[in-house]
C-alpha positions in Angstrom: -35.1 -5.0 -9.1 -35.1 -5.4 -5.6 -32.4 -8.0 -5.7 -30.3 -5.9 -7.7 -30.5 -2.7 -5.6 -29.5 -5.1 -2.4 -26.8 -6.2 -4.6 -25.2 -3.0 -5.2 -25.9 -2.3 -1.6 -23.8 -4.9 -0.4 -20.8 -4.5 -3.0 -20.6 -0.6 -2.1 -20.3 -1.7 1.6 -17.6 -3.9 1.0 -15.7 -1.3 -0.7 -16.3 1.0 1.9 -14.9 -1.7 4.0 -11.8 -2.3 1.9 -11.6 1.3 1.1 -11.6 0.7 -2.3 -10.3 3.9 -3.8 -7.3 4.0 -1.8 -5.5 0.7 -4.2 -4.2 3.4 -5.9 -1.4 3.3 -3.0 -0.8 -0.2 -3.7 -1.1 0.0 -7.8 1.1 2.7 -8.7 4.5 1.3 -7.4 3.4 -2.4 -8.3 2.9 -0.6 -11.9 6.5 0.7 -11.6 7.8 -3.2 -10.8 6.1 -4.3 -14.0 7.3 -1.7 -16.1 10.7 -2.3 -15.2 10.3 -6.0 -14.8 9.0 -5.7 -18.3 11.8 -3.9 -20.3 14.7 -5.6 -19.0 13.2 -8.9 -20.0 11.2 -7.7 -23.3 12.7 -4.3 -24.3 9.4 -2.9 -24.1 6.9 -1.4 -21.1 4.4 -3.7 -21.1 4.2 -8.0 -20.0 0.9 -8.9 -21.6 -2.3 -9.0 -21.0 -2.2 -12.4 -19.3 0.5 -11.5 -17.0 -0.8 -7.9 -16.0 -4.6 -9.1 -15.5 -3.2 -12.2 -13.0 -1.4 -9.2 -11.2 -4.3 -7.0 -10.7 -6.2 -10.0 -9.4 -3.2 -10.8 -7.0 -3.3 -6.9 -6.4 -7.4 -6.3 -5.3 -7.3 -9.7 -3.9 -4.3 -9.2 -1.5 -5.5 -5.9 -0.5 -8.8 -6.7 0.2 -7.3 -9.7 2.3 -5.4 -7.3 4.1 -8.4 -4.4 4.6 -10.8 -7.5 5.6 -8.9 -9.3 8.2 -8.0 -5.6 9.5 -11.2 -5.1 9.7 -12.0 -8.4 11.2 -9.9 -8.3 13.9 -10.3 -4.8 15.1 -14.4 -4.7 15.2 -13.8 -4.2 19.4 -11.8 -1.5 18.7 -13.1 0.2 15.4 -16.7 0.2 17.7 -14.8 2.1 20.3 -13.5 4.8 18.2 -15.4 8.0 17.0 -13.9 8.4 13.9 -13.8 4.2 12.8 -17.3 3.3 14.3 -18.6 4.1 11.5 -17.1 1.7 9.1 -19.4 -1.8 7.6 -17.7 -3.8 9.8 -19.1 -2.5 13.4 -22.2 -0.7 12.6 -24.4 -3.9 11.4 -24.3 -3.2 7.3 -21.9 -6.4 7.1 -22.5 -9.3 9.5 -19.5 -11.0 11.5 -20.2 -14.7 8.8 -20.1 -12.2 5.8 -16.7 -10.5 6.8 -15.0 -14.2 7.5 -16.2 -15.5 3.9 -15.0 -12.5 2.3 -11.4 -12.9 3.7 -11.4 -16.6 2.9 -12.9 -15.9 -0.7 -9.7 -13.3 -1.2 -7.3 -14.9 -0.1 -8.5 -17.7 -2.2 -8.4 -16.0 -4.8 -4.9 -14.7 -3.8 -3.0 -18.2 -3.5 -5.2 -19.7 -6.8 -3.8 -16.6 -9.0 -0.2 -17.0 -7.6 -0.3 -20.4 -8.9 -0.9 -19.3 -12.2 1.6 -16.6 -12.4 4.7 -18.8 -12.2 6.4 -20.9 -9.7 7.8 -18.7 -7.2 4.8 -16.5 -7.0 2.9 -20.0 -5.7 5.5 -20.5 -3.3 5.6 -17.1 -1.4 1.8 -16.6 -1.8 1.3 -18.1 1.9 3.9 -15.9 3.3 2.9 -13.0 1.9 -0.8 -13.5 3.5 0.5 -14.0 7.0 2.5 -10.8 6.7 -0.4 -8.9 5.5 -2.7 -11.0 8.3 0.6 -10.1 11.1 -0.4 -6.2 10.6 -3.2 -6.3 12.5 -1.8 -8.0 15.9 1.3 -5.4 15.8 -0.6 -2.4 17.6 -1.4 -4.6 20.1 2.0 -5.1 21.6 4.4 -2.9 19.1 4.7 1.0 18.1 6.7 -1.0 14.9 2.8 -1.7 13.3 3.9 1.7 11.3 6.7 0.0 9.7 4.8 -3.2 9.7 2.1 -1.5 7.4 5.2 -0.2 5.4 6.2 -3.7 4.8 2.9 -5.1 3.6 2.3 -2.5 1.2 6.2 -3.0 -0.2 5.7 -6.4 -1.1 3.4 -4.8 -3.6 6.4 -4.0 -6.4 7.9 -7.4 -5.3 5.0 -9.1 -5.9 4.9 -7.3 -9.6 8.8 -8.0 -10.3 7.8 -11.9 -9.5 5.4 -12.0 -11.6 7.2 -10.5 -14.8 10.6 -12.1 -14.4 10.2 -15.1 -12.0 12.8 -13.7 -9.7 13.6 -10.8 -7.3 15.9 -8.0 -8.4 18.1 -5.8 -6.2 16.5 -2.7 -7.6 12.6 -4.0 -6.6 14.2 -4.3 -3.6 15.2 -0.8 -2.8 11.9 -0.2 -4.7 10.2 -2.0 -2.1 11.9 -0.5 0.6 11.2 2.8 -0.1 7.5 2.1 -0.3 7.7 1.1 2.7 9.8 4.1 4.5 6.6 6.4 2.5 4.3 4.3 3.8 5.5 4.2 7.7 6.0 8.3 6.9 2.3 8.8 6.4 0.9 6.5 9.1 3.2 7.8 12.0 1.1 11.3 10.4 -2.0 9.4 10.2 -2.0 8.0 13.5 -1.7 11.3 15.0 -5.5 11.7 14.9 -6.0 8.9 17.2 -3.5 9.4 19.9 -5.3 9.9 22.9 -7.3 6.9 21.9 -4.5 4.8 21.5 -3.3 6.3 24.9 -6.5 5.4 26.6 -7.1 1.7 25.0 -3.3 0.6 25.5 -2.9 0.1 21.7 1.0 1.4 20.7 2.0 3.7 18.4 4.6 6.0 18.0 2.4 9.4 18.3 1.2 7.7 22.4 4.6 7.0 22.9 6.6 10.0 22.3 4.0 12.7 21.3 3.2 14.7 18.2 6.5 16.5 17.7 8.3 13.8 18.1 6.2 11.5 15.8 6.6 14.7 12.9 10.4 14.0 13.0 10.7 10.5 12.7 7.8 11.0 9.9 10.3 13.0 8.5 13.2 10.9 8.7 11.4 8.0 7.0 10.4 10.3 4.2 14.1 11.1 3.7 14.7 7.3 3.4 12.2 6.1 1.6 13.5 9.4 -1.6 17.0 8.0 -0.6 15.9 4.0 -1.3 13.9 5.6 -5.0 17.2 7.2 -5.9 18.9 3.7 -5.5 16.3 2.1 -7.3 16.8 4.3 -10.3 20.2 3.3 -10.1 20.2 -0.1 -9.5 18.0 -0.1 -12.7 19.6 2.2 -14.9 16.7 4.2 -15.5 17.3 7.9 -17.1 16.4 11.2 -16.5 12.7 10.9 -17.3 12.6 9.0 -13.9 14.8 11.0 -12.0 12.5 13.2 -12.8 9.9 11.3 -10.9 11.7 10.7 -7.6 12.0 14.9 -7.5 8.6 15.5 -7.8 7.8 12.4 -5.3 10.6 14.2 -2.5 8.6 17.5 -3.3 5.5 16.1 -2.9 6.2 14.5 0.8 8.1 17.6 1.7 4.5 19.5 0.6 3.1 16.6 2.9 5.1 17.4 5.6 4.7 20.9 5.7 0.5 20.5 5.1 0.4 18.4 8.7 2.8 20.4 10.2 1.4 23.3 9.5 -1.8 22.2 11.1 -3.2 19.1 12.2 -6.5 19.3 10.7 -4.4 18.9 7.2 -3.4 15.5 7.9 -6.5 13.5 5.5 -5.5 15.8 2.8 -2.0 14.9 3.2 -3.0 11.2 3.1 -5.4 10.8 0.6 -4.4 13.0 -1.7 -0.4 14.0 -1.7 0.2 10.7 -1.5 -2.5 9.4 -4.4 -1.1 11.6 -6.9 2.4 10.9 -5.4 2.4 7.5 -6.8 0.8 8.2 -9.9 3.1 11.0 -11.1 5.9 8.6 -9.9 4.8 5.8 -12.3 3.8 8.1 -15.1 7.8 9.5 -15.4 9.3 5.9 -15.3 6.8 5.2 -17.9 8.0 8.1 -19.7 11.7 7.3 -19.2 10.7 3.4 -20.1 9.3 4.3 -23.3 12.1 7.3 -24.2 14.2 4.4 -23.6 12.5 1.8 -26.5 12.5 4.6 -28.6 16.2 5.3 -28.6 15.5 9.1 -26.8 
């Protein structure tokens, strides 16, 4: 009994590490990939059980590669910050040998799936770790680490489009790409909470470089891109109404994001965690819709 109560100790701190709950960012839009991917090969929403389970194991594997090494290399500067120095990583619940096996174990697991999925998968595995690993350096010497971010978390709906079709698709890529304009949108918002930390630690971002106001704008302006990218996406892939649908709803909900942090500061975690959690979702449910409309001649 003991053993087991130390043992669900240690797996909730390593989701508190990885911050579990938040693969929703990462899961919805590889979904979206999938289903795609899925009905121009198969006519139908769904690649199998074997497929989809390899790409959740690339999904939690890759992520928590990411979150670890994150983690990993930033325990000087998580320590330093009141609102990081709590996390696993700094305040002694996971040990500094602990943290290294469990980025080694996932990315692992990461390159061992990839082989499994098909060939090109295997091939770009590597690549796609260093980028995720290359995050974590950028705020050392670049205000670009927003965009950075954006990138690692748009290989997500490439990764899924590999997977299902063995190839990559001009519509994943504008997919992709607008994944990664949302994403850079919320973390210039995001990293408005730690700008005079950033400031006093010499770490770059945009909010220490040009201020708050500033930092809204260009928020903003990637926002704009990243609906503009989603509307060539649905394009590209001659998706119907069900889905334009979806990239409405997802411009409303970042313009309700928008207006939440610049409305007040304190908003900005509910404009993070939860506009842009059910952001995602609603997004993948209406190309699902539209997907399965589609099979059924509607």
């Amino acid at each position: 009994m003991v053993m087991f109560r130390s043992l669900r100790r240690q797996i909730r701190n390593f989701s508190d590490l990885v911050a579990f709950e938040h693969t929703i960012f990462s899961s919805s839009f590889i979904l979206i990939a999938i289903v795609v991917a899925s009905m121009q090969k198969y006519e139908i929403p769904w690649c199998g059980w074997e497929t989809f389970i390899l790409c959740v194991l690339a999904l939690i594997s890759a992520r928590n590669f990411a979150m670890g090494f994150n983690r990993l290399k930033d325990r000087d500067i998580d320590a330093r910050n009141l609102r990081t120095n709590k996390r696993p990583s700094v305040d002694g619940r996971i040990s500094l040998a602990a943290l290294i096996v469990f980025n080694v174990f996932n990315a692992l697991i990461f390159v061992c799936v990839s082989y499994f999925i098909n060939t090109l998968a295997f091939y770009l595995c590597v690549p796609f770790l260093i980028i995720l690993a290359f995050y974590s350096y950028t705020k050392r010497f670049s205000a670009m680490a927003h965009w950075v971010l954006g990138v690692c978390l748009g290989l997500a709906p490439i990764a899924g489009v590999i997977a299902v079709m063995g190839e990559i698709t001009l519509w994943s890529v504008f997919l992709s790409v607008g994944v990664l304009f949302w994403v850079a949108g919320f973390d210039l918002l995001y990293s408005i909470q730690d700008i005079e930390f950033d400031k006093d630690n010499h770490l770059h971002s945009i909010p220490a470089y040009f201020g708050i106001n500033a930092t809204l704008w260009i928020s903003r302006l990637c926002h704009l891109l990243a609906v503009g990218f989603w509307v060539g996406f649905v394009y590209e892939a001659h998706l119907g109404f069900a889905a334009q649908i979806g990239v409405a709803l997802a411009a409303c909900m970042l313009c309700y994001e928008q207006y939440l942090v610049g409305a007040h500061l304190k908003n900005i975690p509910k404009a993070f965690f939860v506009t842009n959690g059910y952001l995602g979702m609603i997004f993948f449910i209406c190309i699902l819709v539209d997907s399965i409309g589609v099979m059924y001649g509607d």
